[in-house]
N, C-alpha and C positions, 0 to 999 in steps of 0.2 A: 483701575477702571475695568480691567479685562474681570481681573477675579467677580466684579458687582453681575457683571453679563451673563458670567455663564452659568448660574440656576438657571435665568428667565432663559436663556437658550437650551438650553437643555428641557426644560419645563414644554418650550414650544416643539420641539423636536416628538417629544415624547405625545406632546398629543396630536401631531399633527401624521405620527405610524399607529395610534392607538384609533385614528379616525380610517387611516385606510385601510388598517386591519380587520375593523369592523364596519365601515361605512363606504365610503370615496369620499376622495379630495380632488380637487379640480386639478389639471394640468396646467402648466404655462398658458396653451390657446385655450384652455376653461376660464382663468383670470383675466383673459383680454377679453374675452364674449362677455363675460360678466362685467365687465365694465363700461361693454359699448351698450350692454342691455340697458344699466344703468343710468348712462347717459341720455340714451333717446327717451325712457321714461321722465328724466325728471326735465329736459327739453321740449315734453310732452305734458307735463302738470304744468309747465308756463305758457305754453304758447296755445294750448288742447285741441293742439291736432290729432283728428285720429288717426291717422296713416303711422303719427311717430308712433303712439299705442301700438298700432299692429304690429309693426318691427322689433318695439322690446317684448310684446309677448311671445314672437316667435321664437327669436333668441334665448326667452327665459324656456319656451316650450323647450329646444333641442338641446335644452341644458340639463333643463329635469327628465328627458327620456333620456341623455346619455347619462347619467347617475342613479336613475332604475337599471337600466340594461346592464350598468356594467358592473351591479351587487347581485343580480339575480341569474350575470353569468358564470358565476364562481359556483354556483348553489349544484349540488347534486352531482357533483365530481368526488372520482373515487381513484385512490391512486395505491398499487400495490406495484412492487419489489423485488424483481426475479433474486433468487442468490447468485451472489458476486463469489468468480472465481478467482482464487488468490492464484496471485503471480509471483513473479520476479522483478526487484528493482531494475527501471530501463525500459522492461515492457510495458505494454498499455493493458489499461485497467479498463474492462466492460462493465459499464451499468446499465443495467435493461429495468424502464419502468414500464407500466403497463397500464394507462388512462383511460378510465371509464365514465360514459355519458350514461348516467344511470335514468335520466330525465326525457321526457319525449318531444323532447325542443334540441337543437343544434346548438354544440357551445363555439363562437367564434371568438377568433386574434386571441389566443391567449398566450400565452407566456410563463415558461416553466422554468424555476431556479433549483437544481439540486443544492442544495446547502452542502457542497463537499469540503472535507476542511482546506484551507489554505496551503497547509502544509505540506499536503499531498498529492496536489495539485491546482492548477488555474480553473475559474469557477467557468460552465460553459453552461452557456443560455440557448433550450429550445424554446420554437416557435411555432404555435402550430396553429393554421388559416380556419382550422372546422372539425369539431368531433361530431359526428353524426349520432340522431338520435338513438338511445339503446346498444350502442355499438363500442368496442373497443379500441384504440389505437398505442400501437409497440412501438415507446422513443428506445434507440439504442445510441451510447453516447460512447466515448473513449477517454480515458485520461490516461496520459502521460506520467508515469513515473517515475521520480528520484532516490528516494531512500525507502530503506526497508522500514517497517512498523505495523502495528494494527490501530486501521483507521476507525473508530465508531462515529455515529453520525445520524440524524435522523430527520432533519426540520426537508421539507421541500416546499416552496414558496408558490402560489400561483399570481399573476397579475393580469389583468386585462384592461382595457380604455376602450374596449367595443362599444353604440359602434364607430362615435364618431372622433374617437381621441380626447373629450372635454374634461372627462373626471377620468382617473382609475383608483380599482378597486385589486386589492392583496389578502390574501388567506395564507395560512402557516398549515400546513397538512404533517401531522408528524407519520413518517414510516420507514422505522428503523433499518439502520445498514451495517455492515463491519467490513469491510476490503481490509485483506489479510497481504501485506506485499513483504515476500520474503527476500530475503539476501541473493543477490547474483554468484551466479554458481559458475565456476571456470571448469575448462573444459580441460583437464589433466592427460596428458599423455603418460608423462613419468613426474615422480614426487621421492627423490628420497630421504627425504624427515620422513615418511611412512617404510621407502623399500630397507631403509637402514638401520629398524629402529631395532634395541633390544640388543641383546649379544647370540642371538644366532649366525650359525658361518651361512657366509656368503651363497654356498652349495646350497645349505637348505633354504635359502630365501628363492635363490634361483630354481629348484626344483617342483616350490610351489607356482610359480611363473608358469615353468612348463605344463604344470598339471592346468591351472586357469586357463591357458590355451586351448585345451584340449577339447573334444567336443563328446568327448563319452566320460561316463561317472555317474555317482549315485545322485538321481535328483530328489534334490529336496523337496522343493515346490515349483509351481507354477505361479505365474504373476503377469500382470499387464506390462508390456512394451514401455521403458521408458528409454528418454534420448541418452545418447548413450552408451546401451546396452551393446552388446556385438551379434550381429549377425547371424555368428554361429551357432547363442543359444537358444532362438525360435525354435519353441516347437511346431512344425508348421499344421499338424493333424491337429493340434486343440486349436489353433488361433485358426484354422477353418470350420471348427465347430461354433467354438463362440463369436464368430465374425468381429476378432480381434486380435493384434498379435499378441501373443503370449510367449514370457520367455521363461527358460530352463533357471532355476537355481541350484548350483549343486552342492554338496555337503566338501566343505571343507574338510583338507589336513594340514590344517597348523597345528596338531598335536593341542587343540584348544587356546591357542595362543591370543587374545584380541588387543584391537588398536585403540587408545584410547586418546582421546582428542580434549586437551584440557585449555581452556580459554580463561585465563584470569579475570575475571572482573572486580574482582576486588579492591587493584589497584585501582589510581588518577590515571585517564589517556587525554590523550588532546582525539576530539573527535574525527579528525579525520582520519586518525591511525586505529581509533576503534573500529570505524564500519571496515577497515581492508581488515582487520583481526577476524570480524564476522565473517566477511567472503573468503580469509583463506580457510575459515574452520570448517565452513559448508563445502567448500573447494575441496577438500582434503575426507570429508567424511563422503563425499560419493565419488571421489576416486577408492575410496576402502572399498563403499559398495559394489563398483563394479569389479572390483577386483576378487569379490565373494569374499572380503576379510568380514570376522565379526568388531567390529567396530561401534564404540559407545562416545559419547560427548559427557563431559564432565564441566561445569559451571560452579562457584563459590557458594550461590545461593541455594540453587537447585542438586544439586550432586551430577551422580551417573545417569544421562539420557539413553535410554537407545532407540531406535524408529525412524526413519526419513521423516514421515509427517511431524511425529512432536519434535525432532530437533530441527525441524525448518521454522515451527510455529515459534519455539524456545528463540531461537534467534532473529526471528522478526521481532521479538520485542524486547530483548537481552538488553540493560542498561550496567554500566559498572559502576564503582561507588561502592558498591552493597557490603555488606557484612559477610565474611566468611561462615559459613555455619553447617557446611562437610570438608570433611579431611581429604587432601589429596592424595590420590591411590600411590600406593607403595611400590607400586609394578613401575616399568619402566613407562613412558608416557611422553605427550607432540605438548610440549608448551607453548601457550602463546602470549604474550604479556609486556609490557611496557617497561616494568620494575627486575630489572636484571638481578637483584639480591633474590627473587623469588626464585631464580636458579639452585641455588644451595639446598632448598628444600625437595629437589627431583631426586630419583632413585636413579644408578646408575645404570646405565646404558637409553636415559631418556633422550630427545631431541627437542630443540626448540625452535622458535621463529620470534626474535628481539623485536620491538619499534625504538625507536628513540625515545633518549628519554633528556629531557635540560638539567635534571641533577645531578647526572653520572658522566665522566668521559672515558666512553668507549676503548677509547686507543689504549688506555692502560692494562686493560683488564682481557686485551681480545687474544693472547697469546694462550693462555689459559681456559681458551672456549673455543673447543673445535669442533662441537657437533652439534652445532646448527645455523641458522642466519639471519645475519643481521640485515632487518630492514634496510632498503634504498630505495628514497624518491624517485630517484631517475632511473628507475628499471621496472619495468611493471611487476606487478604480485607474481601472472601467472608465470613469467620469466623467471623470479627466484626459487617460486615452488617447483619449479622444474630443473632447476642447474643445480649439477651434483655440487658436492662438497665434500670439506676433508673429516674424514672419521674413524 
């Protein structure tokens, strides 16, 4: 029985958003007015009172001005897009639309649906009492973020039942969006899968430390202030020029040495152990940066990254699964990866960061693995990226 229903429901469904899309549909209290109109009319073809006449003409009247009014309040709205700036998973995501009455009539009660996806957040509905004729009004809205990705998106919906609530009326405005939300980034005090890696003595890892402290050196560049940064490298004569702080970058001596950040995706993860893989890789590549290390991200699919921008963009959308199709660098290198046998394929003096895996048991194999670590649930990320270990 169910299966015979649902064309004709579906069928009905379909014309009945294909009517408000392009026309109105009565509301709940439109189908009770239409009913009592109907009643006094045909209570009025028997009995031919005219008084019952006037009652159902009124009611048919306030039925047919709320079903003009509330297709002809949609008509001449114009809805543009500020650019959405990409964040962090956790923080909140700004969308600034920007509604315009392009008509020289007041558009009232409408109601505005950003079609945001599900995914990436709860859908929130503005409201808005009056757009003034010829004139513009600025919704700014916030969403809540959970996971990292690039969201695209484009439908925004209007609806209204002005003025009197009997019909309402929907329009589909397309204008496209992409909210860019990248992986949460820990705030690294010390890391040594980076301070350990390689086979240089301990002196010269420690000597570049001293030097990164320091506040004199050749600078390389100038660059915007980000969080982070120390104190000490503002330049405060340019970030009073350009009325922003500006910080020192200075030329490195690791005798050219860099840190390379390799994230297996290759392998099967269980997802929750991929997104901490993502946060410790971004974790891990801007403690390099602060550190002034040259530091590059390595991916199966993609190869060698380098850049804050594109390796944030690379890992807001980073899925694994993928086919290998670059070779892993030969230098020593931070693994990070689910698949413990992908160990044998590192160059010596590399370091890793293990997750669990249900095919392999650990305990056998961990006597013969001393320079890096293994995932635990019950210690947070940025706690293990930070506790030394044996090496």
């Amino acid at each position: 029985m169910n299966t015979q229903k649902l064309p004709h429901d579906n069928s009905t469904f379909s014309l009945t958003k294909w009517l408000e899309n392009h026309w109105a549909i009565p509301a709940y209290s439109g189908w009770v007015l239409i009913g009592i109109a109907l009643s006094f009319f045909g209570a009025a073809s028997n009995t031919m009172a005219g008084w019952l006449y006037v009652l159902s003409g009124i009611l048919l009247s306030l039925l047919g001005v709320n079903f003009v009014v509330s297709i002809r309040n949609l008509k001449g709205i114009e809805i543009k897009r500020l650019p959405i700036k990409a964040v962090s998973a956790g923080d909140e995501l700004t969308v600034e639309l920007i509604i315009s009455n392009l008509t020289k009539k007041s558009k009232n009660l409408i109601e505005i649906n950003d079609e945001i996806p599900l995914n990436l957040s709860k859908k929130i509905t503005n409201h808005l009492e009056c757009i003034p004729t010829k004139s513009d009004i600025k919704i700014v809205s916030y969403y809540p973020t959970k996971k990292r990705g690039i969201y695209p998106w484009q439908n925004i919906q209007l609806k209204t039942a002005a003025p009197f609530g009997l019909f309402y009326s929907s329009r589909q405005k397309s204008v496209e969006a992409k909210a860019i939300v990248y992986p949460q980034i820990l705030p690294l005090q010390t890391c040594p899968l980076i301070d350990n890696i390689g086979n240089q003595e301990a002196r010269q890892r420690q000597s570049d430390k001293v030097y990164q402290n320091s506040t004199e050196g050749v600078t390389k560049t100038l660059r915007q202030y980000r969080y982070g940064d120390a104190i000490r490298l503002i330049h405060w004569r340019s970030s009073a020029r350009f009325g922003d702080l500006q910080v020192r970058e200075l030329e490195t001596i690791t005798g050219g040495e860099e840190i390379i950040l390799c994230l297996d995706n290759s392998c099967q993860w269980e997802d929750k152990y991929f997104e901490e893989a993502v946060i410790a890789a971004a974790s891990m590549y801007f403690y390099c940066s602060h550190q002034q290390l040259d530091v590059k991200l390595w991916t199966a699919d993609i190869g060698l990254i380098h850049g804050s921008q594109v390796m944030l963009e690379t890992l807001a959308r980073i899925n694994y699964g993928v086919t290998i199709t670059t070779e892993i660098p030969t230098t020593p290198v931070i693994w990070l990866s689910q698949d413990i046998n992908s160990l044998s394929l590192l160059a010596n003096g590399s370091r890793w960061l293990i997750f669990p895996s249900l095919d392999k048991n650990l305990g056998d194999i961990k006597e013969n693995l001393t320079k890096g670590i293994f995932y635990s649930e019950e210690i947070s990320l940025q706690s293990q990226l930070q506790k030394p270990f044996n090496y």
